[in-house]
C-alpha positions in Angstrom: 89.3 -2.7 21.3 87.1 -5.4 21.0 84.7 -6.6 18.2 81.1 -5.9 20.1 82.9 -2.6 21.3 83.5 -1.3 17.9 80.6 -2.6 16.2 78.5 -1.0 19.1 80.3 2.5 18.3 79.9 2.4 14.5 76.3 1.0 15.1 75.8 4.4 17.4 76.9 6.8 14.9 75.0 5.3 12.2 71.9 5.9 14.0 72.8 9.2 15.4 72.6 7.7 18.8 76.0 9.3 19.2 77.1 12.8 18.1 79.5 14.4 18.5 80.3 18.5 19.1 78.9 20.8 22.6 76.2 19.4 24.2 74.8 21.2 27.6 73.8 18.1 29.9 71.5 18.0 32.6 74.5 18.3 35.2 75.6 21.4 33.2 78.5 20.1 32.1 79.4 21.0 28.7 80.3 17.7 26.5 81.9 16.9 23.6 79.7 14.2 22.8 76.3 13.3 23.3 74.4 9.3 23.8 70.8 9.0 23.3 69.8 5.2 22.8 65.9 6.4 21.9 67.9 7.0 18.4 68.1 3.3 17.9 64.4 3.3 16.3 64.2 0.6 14.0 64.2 -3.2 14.2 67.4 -4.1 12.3 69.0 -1.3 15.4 67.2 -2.8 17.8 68.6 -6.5 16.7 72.2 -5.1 16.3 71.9 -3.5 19.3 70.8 -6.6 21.1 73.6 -8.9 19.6 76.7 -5.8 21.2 74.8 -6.1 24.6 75.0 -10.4 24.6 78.4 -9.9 23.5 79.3 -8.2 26.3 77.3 -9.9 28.7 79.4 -13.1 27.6 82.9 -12.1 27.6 81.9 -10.2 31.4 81.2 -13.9 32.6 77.8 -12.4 34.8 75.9 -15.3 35.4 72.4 -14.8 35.5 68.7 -16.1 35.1 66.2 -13.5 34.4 66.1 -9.7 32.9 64.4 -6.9 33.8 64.2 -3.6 31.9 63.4 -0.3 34.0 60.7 2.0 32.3 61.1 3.3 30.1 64.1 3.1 28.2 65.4 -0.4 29.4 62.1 -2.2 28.1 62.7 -2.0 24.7 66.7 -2.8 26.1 65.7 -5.9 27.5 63.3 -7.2 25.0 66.0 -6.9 22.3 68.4 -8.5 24.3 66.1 -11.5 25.1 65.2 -12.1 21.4 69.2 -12.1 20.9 69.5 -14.6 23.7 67.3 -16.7 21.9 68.6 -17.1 18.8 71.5 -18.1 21.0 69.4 -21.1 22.5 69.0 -19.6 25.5 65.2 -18.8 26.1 65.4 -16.1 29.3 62.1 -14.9 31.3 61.6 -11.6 31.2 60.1 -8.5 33.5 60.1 -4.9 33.5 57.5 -1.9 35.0 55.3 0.1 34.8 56.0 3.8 36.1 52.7 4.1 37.9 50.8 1.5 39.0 47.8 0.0 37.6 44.6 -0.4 39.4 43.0 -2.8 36.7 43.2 -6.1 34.7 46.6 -7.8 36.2 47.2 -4.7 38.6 50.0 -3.5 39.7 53.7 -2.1 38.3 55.4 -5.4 37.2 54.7 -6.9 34.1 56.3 -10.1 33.0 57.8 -13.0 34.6 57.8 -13.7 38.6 61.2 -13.3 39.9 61.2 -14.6 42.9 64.3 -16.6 44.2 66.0 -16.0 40.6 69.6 -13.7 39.6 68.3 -10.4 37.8 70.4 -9.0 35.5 69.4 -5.2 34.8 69.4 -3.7 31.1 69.7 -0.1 30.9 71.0 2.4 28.2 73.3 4.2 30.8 73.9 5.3 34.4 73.9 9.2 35.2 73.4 9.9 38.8 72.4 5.9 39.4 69.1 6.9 40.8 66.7 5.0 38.6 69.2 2.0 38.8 68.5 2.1 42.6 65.4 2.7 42.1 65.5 -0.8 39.7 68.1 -2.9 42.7 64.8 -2.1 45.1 62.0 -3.3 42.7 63.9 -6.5 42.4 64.4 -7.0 46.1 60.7 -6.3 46.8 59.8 -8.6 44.2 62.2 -11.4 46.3 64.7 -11.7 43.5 68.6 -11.7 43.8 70.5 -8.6 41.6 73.4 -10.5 39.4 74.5 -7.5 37.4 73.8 -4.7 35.9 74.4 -4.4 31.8 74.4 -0.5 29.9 75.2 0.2 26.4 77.2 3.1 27.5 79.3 4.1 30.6 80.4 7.9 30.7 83.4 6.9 33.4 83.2 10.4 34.7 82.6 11.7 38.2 78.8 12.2 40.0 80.1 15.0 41.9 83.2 17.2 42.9 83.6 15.4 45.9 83.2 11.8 44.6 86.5 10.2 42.2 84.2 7.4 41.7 81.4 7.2 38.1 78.1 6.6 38.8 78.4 3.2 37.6 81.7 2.5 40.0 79.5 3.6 43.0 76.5 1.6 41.9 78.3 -1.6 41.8 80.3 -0.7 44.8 76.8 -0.2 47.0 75.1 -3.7 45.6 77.8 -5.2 45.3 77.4 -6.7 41.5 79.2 -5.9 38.6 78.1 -3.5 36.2 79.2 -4.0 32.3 79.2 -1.9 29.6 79.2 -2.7 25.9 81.5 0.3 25.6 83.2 3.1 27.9 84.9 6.7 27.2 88.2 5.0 26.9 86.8 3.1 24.4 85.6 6.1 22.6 88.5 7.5 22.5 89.8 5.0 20.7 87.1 5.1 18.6 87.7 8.5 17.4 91.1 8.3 17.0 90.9 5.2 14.5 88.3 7.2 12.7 89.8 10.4 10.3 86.2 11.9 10.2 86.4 12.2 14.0 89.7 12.4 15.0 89.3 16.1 15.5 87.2 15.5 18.7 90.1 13.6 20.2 91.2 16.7 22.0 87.7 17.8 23.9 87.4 14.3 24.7 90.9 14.2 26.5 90.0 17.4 27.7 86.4 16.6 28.9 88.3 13.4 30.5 91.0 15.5 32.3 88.2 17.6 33.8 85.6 15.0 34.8 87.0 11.7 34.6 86.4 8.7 37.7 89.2 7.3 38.6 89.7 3.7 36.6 89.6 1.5 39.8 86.6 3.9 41.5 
């Protein structure tokens, strides 16, 4: 496993982003472990958190000009990961939006830079049915810019629905036709847990969670 994969997963547990036991999701499936990025809540998190996503972002290759977070969770994403960036040398413009409009001041529900006729790279904390990241690909278009990529801290690499093999994420990319990178997967969990002797007894609901509602590798 790579370095930015495991510090990401260490960096998750510390924060109690990631736990592990049964957790009821919103689909109703029953899960052995459960991902909430609001849990990264301070600013040294927020910084480490930052430095796994550029990691990623590098060793992927995505070339890009521009981020945009979605509201809500993906603005603090973003703004982490542009502060990284520039400690890196690499000063990045930066937009996200607002849920609802505004009908004051500087109007409207982008806030940030123009990005017109420049590659957006998305920053979200995962993808679960894909709809706000569609939501996100049209925002961009309306707005004239050019989707690169799409970057979350954590993909799930199981099936939408019975009649789909493909994640979320796999049918995301496969629609817009960009990449989507994660700074760590399921497989990479597993891994995770394995290495670890205080979770190693969650290896078998993960395998078995897998078995049950894991996408196929290649989508």
């Amino acid at each position: 496993m790579s370095d930015h994969r495991s510090r990401f997963l260490q960096l998750a547990l510390n924060a109690d982003a990631l736990r592990f036991g049964q957790f009821t999701l919103k689909s109703g499936r029953v899960s052995p472990y459960f991902f909430n990025a609001g849990r990264f809540d301070t600013g040294l998190a927020m910084a480490q958190l930052g430095n796994c996503y550029a990691d990623a972002i590098d060793a992927s290759g995505v070339a890009f000009d521009q981020l945009f977070g979605p509201a809500y969770k993906g603005i603090p994403l973003a703004t982490a990961l542009a502060c990284e960036y520039s400690h890196r040398g690499r000063d990045l413009p930066l937009t996200f939006n607002r849920k609802e409009a505004k009908d004051h001041g500087e109007g409207g529900t982008l806030i940030g830079a123009d990005m017109a006729g420049r590659r957006i790279l998305i920053v979200d904390d995962v993808i679960t049915a894909g709809t706000a990241i569609r939501e996100a690909l049209a925002i961009i278009r309306a707005a004239n810019g050019i989707p690169a990529g799409i970057v979350v801290a954590l993909d799930r690499q199981e099936i939408a629905s019975g009649d789909d093999r493909r994640s979320a994420a796999q049918a995301v990319a496969a629609e817009a036709g960009i990449p989507v990178v994660a700074v760590a997967n399921l497989a990479d969990l597993l891994a995770f847990a394995s290495g670890n002797p205080e979770l190693v007894g969650y290896r078998e609901p993960l395998l078995a969670y897998r078995a049950e509602y894991g996408s196929n590798p290649t989508g």
